[in-house]
PyMOL Python script that loads the backbone (N, CA, C, O; Angstrom):
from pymol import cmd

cmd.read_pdbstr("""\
ATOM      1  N   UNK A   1      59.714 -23.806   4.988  1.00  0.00           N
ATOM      2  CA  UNK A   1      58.698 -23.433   4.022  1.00  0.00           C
ATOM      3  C   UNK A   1      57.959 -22.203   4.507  1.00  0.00           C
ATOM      4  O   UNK A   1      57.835 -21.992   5.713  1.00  0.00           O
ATOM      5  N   UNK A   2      57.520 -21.476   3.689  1.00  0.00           N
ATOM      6  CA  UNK A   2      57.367 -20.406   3.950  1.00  0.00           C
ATOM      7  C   UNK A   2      55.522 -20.319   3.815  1.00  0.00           C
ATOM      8  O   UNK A   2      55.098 -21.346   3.285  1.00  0.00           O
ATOM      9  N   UNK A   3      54.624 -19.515   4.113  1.00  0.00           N
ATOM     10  CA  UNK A   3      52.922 -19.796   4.115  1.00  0.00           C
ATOM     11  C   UNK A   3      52.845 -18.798   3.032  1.00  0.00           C
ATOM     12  O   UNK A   3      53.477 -17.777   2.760  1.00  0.00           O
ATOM     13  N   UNK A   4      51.514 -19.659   2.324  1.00  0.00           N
ATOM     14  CA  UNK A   4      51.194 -18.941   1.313  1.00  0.00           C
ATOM     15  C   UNK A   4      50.531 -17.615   1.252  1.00  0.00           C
ATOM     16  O   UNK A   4      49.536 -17.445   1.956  1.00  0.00           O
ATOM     17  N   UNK A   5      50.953 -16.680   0.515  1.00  0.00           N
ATOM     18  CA  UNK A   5      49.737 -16.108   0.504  1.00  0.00           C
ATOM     19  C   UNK A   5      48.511 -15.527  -0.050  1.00  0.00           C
ATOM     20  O   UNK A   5      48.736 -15.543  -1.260  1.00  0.00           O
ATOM     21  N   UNK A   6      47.639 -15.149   0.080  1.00  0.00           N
ATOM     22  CA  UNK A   6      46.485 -15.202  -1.030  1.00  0.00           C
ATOM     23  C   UNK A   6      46.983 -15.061  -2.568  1.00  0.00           C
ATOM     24  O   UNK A   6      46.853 -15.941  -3.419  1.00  0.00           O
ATOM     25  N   UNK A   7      47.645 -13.644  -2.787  1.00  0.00           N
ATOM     26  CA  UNK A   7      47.833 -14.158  -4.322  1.00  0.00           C
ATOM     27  C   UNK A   7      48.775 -14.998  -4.608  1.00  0.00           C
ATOM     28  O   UNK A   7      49.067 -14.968  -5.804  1.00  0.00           O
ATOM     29  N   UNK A   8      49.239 -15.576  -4.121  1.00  0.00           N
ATOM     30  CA  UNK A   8      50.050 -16.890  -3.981  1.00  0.00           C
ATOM     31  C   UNK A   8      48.999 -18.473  -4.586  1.00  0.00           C
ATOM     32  O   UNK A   8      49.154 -19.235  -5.541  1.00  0.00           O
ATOM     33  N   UNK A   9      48.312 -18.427  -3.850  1.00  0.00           N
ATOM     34  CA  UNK A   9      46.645 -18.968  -4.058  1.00  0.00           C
ATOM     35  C   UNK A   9      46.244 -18.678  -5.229  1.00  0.00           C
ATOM     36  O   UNK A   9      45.937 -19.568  -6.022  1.00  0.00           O
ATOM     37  N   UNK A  10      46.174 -17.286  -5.557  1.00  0.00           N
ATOM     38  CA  UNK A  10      44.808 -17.475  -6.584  1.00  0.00           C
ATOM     39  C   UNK A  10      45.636 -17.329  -7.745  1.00  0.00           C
ATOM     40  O   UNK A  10      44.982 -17.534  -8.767  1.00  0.00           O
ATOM     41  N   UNK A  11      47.285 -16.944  -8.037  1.00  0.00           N
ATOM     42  CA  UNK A  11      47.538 -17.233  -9.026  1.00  0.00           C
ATOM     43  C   UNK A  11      47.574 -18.704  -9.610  1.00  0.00           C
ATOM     44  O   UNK A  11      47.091 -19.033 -10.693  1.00  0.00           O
ATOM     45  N   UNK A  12      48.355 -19.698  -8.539  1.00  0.00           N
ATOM     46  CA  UNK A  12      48.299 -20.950  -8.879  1.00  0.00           C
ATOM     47  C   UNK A  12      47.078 -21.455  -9.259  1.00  0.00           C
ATOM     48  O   UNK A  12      47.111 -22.579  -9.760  1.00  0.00           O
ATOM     49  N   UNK A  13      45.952 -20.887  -9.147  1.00  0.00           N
ATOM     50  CA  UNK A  13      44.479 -21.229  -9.361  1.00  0.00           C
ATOM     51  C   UNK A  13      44.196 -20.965 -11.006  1.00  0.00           C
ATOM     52  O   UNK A  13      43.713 -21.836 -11.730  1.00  0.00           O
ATOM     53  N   UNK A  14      44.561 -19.674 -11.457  1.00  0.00           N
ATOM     54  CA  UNK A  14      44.566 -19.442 -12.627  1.00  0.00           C
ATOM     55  C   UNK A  14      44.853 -20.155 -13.966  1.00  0.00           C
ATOM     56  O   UNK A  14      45.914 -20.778 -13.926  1.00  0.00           O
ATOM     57  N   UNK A  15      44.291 -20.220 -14.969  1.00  0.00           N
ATOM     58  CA  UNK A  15      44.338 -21.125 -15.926  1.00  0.00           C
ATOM     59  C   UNK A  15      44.827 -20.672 -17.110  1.00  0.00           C
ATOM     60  O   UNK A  15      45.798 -21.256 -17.591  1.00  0.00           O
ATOM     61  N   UNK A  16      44.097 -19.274 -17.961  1.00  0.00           N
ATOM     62  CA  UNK A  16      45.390 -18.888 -19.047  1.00  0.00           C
ATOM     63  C   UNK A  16      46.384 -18.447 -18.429  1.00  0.00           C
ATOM     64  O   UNK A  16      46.509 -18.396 -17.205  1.00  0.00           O
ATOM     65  N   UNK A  17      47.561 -17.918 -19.680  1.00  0.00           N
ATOM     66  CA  UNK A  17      48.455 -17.346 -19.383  1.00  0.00           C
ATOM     67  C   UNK A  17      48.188 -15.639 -19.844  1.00  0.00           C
ATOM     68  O   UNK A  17      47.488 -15.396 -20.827  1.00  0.00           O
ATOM     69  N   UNK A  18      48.638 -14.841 -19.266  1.00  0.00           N
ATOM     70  CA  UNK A  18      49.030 -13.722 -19.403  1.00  0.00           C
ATOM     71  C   UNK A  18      49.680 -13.259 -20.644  1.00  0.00           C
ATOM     72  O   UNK A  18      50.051 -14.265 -21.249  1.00  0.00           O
ATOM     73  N   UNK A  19      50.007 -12.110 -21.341  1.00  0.00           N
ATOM     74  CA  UNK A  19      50.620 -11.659 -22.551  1.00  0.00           C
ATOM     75  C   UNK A  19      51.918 -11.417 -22.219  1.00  0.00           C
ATOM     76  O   UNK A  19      52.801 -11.381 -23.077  1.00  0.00           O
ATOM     77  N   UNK A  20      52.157 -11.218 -20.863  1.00  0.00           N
ATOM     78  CA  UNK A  20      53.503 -11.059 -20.036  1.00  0.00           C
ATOM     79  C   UNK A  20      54.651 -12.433 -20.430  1.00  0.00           C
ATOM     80  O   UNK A  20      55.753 -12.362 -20.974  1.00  0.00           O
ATOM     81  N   UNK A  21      53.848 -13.737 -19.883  1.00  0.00           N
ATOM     82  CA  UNK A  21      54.016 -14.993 -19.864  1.00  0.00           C
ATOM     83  C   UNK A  21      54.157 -15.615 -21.446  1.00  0.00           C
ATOM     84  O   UNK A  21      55.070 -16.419 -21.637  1.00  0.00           O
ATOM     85  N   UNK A  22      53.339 -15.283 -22.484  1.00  0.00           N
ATOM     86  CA  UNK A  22      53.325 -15.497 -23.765  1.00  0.00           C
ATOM     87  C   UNK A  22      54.713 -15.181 -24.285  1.00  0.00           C
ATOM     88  O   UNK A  22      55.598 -15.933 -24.691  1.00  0.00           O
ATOM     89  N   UNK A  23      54.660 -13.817 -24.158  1.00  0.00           N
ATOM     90  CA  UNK A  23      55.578 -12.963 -24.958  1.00  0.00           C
ATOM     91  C   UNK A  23      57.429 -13.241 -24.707  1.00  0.00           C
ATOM     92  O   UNK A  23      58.386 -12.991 -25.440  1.00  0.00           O
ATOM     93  N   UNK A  24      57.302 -14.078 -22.853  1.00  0.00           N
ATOM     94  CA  UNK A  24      58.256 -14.307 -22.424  1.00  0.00           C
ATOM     95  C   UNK A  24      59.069 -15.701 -23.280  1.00  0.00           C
ATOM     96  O   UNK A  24      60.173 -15.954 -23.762  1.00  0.00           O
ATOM     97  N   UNK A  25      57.856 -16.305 -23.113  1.00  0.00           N
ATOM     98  CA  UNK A  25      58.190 -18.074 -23.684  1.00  0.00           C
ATOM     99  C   UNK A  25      58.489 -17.904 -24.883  1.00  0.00           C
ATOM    100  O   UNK A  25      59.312 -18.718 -25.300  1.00  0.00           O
ATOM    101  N   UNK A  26      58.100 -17.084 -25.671  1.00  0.00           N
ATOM    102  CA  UNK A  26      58.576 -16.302 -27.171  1.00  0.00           C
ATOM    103  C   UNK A  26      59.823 -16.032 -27.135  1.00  0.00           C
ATOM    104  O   UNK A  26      60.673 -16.495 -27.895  1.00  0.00           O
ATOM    105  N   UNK A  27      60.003 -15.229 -26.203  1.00  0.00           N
ATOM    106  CA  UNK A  27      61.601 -14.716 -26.321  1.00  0.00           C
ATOM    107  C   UNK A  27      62.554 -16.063 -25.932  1.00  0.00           C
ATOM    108  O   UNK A  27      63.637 -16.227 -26.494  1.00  0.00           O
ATOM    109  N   UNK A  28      62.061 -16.974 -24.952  1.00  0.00           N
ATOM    110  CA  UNK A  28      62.867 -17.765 -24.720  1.00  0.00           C
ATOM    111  C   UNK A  28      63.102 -18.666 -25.590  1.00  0.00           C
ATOM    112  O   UNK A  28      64.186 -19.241 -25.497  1.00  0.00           O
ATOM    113  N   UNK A  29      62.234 -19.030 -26.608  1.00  0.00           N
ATOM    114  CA  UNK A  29      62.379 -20.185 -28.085  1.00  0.00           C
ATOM    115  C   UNK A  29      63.581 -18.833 -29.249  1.00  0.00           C
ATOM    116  O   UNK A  29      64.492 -19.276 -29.949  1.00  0.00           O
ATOM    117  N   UNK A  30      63.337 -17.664 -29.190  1.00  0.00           N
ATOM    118  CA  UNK A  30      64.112 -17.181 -30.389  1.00  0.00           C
ATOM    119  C   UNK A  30      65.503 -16.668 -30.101  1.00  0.00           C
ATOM    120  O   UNK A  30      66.262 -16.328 -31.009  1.00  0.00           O
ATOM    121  N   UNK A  31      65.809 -16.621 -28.892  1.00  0.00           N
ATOM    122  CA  UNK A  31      67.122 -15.676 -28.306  1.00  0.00           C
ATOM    123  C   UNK A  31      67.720 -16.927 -28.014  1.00  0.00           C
ATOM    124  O   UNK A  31      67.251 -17.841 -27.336  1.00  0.00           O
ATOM    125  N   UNK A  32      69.019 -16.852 -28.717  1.00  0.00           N
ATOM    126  CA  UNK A  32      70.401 -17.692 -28.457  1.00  0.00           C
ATOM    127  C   UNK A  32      70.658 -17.346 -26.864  1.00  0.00           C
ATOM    128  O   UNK A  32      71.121 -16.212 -26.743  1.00  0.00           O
ATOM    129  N   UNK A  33      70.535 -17.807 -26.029  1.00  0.00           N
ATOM    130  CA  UNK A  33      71.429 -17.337 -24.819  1.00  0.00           C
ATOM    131  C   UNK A  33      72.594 -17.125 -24.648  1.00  0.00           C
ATOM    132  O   UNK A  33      73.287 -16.116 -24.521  1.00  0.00           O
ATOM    133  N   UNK A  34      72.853 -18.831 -24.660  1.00  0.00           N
ATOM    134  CA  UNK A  34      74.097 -19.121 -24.613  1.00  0.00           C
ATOM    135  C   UNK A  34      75.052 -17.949 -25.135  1.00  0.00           C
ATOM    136  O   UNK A  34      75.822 -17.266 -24.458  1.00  0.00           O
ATOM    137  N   UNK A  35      74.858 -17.901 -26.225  1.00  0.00           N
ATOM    138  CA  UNK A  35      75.760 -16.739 -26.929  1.00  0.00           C
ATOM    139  C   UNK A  35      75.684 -15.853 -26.676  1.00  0.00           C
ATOM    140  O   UNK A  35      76.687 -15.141 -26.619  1.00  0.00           O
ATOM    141  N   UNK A  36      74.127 -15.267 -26.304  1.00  0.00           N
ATOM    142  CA  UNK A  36      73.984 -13.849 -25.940  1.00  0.00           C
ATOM    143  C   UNK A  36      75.219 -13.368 -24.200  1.00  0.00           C
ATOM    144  O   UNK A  36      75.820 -12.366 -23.813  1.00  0.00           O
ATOM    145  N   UNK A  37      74.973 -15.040 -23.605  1.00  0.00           N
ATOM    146  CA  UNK A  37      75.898 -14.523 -21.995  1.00  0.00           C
ATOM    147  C   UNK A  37      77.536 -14.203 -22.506  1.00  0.00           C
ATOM    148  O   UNK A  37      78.316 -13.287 -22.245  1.00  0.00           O
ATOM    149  N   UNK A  38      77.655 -15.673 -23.530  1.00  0.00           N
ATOM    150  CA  UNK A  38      79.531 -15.096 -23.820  1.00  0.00           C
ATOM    151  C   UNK A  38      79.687 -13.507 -24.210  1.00  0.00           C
ATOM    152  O   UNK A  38      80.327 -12.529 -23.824  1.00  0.00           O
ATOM    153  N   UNK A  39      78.872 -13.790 -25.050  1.00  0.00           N
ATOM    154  CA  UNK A  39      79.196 -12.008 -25.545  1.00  0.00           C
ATOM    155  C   UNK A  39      79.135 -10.835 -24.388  1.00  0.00           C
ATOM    156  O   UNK A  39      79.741  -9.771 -24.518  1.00  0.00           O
ATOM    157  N   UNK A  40      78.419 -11.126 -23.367  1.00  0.00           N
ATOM    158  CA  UNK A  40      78.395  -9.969 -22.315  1.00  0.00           C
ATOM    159  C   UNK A  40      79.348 -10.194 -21.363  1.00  0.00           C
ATOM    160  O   UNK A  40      79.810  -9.235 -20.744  1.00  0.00           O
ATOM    161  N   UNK A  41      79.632 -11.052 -21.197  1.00  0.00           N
ATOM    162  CA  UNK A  41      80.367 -11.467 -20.117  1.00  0.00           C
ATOM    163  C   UNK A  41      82.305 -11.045 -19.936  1.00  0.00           C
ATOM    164  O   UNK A  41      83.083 -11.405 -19.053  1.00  0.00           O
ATOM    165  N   UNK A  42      82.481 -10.429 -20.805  1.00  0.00           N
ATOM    166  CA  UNK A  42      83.831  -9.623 -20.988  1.00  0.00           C
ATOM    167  C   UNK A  42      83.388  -8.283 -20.391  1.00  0.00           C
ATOM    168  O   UNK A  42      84.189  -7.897 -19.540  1.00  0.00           O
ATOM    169  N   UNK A  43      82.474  -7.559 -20.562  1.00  0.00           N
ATOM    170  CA  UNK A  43      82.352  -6.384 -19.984  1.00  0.00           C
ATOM    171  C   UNK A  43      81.571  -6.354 -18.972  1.00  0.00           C
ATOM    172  O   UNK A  43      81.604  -5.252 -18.425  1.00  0.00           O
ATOM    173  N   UNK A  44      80.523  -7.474 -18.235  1.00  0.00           N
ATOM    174  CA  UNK A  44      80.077  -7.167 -17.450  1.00  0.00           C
ATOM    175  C   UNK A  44      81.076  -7.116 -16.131  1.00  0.00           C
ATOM    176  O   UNK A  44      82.246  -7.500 -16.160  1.00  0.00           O
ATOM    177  N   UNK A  45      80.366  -6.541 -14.901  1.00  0.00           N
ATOM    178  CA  UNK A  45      80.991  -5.652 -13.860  1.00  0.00           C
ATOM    179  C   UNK A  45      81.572  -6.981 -12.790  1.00  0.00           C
ATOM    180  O   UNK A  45      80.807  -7.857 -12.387  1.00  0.00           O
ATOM    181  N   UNK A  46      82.500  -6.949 -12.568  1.00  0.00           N
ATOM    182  CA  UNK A  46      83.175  -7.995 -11.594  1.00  0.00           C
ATOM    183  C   UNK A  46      83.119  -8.185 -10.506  1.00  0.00           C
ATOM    184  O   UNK A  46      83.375  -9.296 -10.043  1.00  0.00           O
ATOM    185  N   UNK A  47      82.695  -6.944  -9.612  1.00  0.00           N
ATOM    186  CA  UNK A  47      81.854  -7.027  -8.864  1.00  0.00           C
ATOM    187  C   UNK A  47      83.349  -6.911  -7.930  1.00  0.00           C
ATOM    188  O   UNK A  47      83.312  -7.779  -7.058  1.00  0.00           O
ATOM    189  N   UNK A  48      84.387  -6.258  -7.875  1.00  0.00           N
ATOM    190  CA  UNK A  48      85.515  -6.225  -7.165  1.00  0.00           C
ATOM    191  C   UNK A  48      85.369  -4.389  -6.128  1.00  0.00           C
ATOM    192  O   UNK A  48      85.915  -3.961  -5.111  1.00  0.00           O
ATOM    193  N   UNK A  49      84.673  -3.999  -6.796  1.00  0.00           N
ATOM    194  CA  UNK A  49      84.145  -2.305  -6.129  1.00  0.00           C
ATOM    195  C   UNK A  49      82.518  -2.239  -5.900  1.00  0.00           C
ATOM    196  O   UNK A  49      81.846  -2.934  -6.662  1.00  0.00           O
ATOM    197  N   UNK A  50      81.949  -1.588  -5.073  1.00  0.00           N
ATOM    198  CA  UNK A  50      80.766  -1.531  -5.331  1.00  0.00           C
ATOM    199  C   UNK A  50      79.432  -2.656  -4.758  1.00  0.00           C
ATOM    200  O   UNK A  50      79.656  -3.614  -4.019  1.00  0.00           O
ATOM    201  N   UNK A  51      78.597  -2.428  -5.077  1.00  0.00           N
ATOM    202  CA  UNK A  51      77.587  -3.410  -5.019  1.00  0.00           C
ATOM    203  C   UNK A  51      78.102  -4.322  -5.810  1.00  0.00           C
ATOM    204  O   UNK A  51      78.780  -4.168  -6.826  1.00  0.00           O
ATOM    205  N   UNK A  52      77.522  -5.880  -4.965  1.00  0.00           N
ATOM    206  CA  UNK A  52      78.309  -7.404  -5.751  1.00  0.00           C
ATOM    207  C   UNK A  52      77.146  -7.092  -7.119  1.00  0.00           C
ATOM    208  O   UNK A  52      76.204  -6.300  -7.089  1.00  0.00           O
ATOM    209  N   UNK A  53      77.404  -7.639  -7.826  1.00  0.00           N
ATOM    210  CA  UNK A  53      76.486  -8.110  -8.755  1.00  0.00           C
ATOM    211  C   UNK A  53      75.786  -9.048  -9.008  1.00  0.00           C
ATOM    212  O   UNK A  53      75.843 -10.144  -8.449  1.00  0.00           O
ATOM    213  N   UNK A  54      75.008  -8.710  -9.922  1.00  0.00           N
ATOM    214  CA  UNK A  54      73.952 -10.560  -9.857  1.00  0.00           C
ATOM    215  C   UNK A  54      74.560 -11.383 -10.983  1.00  0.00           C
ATOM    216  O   UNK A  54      75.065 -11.057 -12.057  1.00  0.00           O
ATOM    217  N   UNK A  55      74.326 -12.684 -10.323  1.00  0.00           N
ATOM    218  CA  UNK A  55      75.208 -13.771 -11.661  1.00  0.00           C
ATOM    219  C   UNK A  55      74.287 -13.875 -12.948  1.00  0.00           C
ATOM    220  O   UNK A  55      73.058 -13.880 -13.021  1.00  0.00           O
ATOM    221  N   UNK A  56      75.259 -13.957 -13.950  1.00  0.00           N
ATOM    222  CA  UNK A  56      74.923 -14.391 -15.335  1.00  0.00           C
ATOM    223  C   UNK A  56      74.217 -15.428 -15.455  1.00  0.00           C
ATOM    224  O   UNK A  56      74.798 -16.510 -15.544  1.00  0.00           O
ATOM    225  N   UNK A  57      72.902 -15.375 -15.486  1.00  0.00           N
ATOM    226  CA  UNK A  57      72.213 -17.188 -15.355  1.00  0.00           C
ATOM    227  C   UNK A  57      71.588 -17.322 -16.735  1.00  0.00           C
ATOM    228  O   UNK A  57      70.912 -16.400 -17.192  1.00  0.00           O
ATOM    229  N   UNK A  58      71.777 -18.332 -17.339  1.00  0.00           N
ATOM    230  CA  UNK A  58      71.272 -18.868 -18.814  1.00  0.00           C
ATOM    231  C   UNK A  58      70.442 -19.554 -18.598  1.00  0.00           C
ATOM    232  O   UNK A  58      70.423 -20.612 -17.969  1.00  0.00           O
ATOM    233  N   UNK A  59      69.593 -18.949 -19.157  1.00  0.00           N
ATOM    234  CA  UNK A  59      67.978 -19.255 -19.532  1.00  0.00           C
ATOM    235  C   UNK A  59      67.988 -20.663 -20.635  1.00  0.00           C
ATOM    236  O   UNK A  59      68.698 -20.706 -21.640  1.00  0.00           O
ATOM    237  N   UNK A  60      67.134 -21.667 -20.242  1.00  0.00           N
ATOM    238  CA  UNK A  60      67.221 -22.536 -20.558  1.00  0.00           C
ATOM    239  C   UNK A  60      65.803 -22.981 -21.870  1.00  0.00           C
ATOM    240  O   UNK A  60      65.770 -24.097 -22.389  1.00  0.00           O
TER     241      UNK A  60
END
""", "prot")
cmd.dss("prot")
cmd.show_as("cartoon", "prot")
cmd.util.cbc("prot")
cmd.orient("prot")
């Protein structure tokens, strides 16, 4: 485990949410994922040259 640190603290302290946080949970109720990953997932980069890539993770 790793030690906290202050804004570590005072976010967990915090009580609304942010417009950041709003706007996110928004996108996450109206965007199909699921579908949105099949559809990318033919052209995204394979990660066989180059920097690996980051995995396709579906937002739940």
């Amino acid at each position: 485990m790793r030690q906290p640190s202050f804004s570590d603290i005072e976010y967990g302290l915090r009580k609304r949410t942010t417009k950041r946080e709003e706007f996110l949970k928004a996108m996450d109720e109206c965007i199909p994922w699921v579908e949105w990953v099949s559809l990318i997932e033919p052209y995204y980069p394979s990660g066989q040259r180059g920097r690996p890539p980051k995995t396709l993770a579906i937002r739940h």
